[in-house]
N, C-alpha and C positions, 0 to 999 in steps of 0.2 A: 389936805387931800386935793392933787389936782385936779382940774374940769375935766380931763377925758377920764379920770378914775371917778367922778361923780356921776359921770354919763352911763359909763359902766354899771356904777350899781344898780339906777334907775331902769334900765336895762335889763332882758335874764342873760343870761350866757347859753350862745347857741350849741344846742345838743346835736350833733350826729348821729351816737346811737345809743343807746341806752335797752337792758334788760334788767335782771333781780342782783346783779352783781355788780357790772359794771354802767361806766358812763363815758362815752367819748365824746368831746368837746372842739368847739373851734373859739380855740383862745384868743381874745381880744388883745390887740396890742399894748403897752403900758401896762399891765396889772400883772403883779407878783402870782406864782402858782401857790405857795406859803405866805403866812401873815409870819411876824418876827417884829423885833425891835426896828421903831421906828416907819412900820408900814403901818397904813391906816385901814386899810381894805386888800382883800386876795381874793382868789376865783374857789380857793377851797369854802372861806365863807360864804360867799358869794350863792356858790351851787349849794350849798348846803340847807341854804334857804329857799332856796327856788324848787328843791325834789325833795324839801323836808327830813331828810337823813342823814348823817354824818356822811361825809364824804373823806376819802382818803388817797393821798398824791401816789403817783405810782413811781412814776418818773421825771425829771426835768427838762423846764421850758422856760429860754429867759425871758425875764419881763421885758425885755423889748423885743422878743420875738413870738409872733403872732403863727395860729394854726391848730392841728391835731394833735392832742392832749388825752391819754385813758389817765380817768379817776375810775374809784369801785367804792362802792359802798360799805363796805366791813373789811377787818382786818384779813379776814381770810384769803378773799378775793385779794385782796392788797397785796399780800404773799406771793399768791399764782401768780399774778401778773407781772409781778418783779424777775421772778424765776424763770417766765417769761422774757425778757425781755435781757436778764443774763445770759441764759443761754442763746438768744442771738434767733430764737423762733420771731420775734417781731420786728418789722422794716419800717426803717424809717425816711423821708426823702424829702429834700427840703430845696425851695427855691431863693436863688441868692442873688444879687444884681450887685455889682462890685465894679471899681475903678479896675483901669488898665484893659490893655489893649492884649487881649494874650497870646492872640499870632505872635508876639514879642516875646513872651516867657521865657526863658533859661535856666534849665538847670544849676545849680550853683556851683556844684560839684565836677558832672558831669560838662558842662556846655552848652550843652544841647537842647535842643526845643523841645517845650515839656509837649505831648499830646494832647489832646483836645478833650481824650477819654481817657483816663486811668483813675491810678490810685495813690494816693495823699499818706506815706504811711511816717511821717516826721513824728516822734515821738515829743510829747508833752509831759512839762511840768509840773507834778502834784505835790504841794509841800515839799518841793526843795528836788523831789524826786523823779526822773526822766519812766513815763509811765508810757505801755505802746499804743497807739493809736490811729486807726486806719480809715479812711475816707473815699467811697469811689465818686468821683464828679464827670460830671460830661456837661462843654461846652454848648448852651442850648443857643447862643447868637452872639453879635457881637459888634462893636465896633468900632474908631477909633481911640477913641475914650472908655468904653464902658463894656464888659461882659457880663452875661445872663448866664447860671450856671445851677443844674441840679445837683445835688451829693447826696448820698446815700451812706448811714452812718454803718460803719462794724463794730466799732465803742462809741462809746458815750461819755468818752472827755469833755469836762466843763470846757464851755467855749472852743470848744473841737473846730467846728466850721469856721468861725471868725478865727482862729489862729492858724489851720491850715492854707486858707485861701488867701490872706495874707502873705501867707509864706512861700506861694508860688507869684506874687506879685500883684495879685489881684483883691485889695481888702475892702469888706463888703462896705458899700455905703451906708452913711451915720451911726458906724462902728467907732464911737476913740478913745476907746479901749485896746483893741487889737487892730485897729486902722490905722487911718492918715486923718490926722486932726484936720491937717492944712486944708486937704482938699475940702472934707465934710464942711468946714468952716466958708469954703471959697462956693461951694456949693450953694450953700444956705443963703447963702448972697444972692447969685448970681440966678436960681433956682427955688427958691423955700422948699427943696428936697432936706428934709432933717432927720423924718426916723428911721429906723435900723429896718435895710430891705433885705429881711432875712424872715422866711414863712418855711409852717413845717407842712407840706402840701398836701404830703400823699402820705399811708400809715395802712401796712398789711398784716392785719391782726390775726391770730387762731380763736376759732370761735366756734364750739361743738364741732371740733376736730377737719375745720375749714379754715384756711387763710384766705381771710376775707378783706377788700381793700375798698381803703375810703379816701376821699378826695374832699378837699374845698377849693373855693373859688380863690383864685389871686386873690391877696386883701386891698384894699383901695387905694392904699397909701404907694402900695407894691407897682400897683396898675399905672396909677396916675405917675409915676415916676418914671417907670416901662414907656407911657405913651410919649413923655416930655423927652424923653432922654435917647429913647432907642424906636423910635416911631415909627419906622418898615418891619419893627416885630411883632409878630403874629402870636399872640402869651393868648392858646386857647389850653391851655394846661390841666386844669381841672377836671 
C-alpha cells in the first residue's frame, strides 16, 4: 500500500451529500473506486466503513482522478442511479489543465482552428470497436505552454477526457497513458508537477425531482500547479 493510500485510509472520505439512498463523495486522488486483484484498499471499502453500510459504485472515476463521485447504499438505489446517469438526466463537468498552447490547435481534417468552445465528438475504442463519444469543452485560460479547460461529458467513454483533449493537441498533464510521457517526465524535473490534473468539479444530480448541483474546491495538487504554472489565473471555480 502506498503512503497517500495509507493517508487515505486513516482519513474518512469527504461526503458532500448524503440521504437513506445515496452518498456523494469528493474522491481523493490515488485511490481505486473498486478493490480487485492486486488493490490493497478502495473508497467503496473505505466508505463502507465510515457510514457502516454496504456501499455500491454507480459510476466510474479513475484513480488518478480526483472529485464528485455518487455511491448509494443498496442495490436498488444503485439501479436508479445508473438509469440515471444512461439516460444522460446527470451532468458531469470536469476541470483539466493540459500542455499546449491552443490558440494553435488545428483541425486535422479540416485546417482550421479548432474554437475555444465546442464539442469533441472523435469516436473511441472499446474492445477493438470505434464506440461514439462526445465531449463539450470550453477554453477556461491559457497560455503559452499550458491550457486550463472544463468538459462536460455526453458519454462516458473510459478515458474519454484524456483521449479526446489529446486529440485536439492539448494532453492533460501527468497523463502517460493517453499524453506526452516526454513532457510529464521534463515536467517532473523541472517542476515536481507529477499527478494527473484532471478533477471532476461540478455534478448536476436529480433529487426529489430537482437537479440539484454540487461543487468542490480545486484539489491541491490541481491549485498548486494552476498557481506554479499559469499564475495571472484566477481558478475561483468552485
Amino acid at each position: 500500500m502506498h503512503n497517500s493510500q495509507q493517508n487515505i485510509v486513516k482519513k474518512s472520505i469527504p461526503i458532500v451529500y448524503e440521504d437513506e439512498a445515496i452518498c456523494i463523495v469528493n474522491k481523493p486522488y490515488g485511490i481505486p473506486v473498486q478493490g480487485g486483484a492486486h488493490i490493497a484498499v478502495c473508497l467503496t471499502e473505505i466508505l463502507s466503513k465510515q457510514l457502516r453500510t454496504e456501499i455500491f459504485p454507480v459510476h466510474r472515476l479513475d484513480k488518478e482522478t480526483s472529485g464528485l463521485l455518487v455511491t448509494a447504499k443498496n442495490a436498488s438505489a444503485a439501479r436508479s442511479c445508473r438509469t440515471l446517469f444512461e439516460s444522460r438526466a446527470v451532468e458531469k463537468e470536469y476541470l483539466a489543465l493540459c500542455f499546449g498552447r491552443f490558440e494553435h490547435s488545428v483541425n486535422k481534417k479540416t485546417l482550421k482552428p479548432i474554437p475555444k468552445e465546442g464539442i469533441i465528438d472523435t469516436p473511441i475504442m472499446e474492445n477493438g470497436t470505434p464506440k461514439p463519444a462526445s465531449s463539450a469543452y470550453k477554453l477556461l485560460a491559457g497560455t503559452d505552454a499550458y491550457s486550463l479547460f472544463s468538459v462536460r461529458l455526453h458519454t462516458g467513454r473510459m478515458h474519454q477526457i484524456r483521449i479526446h483533449l489529446a486529440g485536439i493537441g492539448c494532453p492533460i498533464i501527468g497523463d502517460d497513458k493517453h499524453g506526452n510521457f516526454a513532457l510529464n517526465k521534463q515536467l517532473w524535473k523541472t517542476a515536481r508537477v507529477k499527478k494527473l490534473q484532471l478533477c471532476a468539479y461540478r455534478l448536476r444530480f436529480p433529487i426529489g425531482g430537482t437537479l440539484r448541483l454540487f461543487t468542490v474546491p480545486v484539489p491541491e495538487h490541481i491549485q498548486a500547479a494552476i498557481d506554479m504554472l499559469m499564475p495571472e489565473t484566477i481558478c475561483g471555480l468552485s
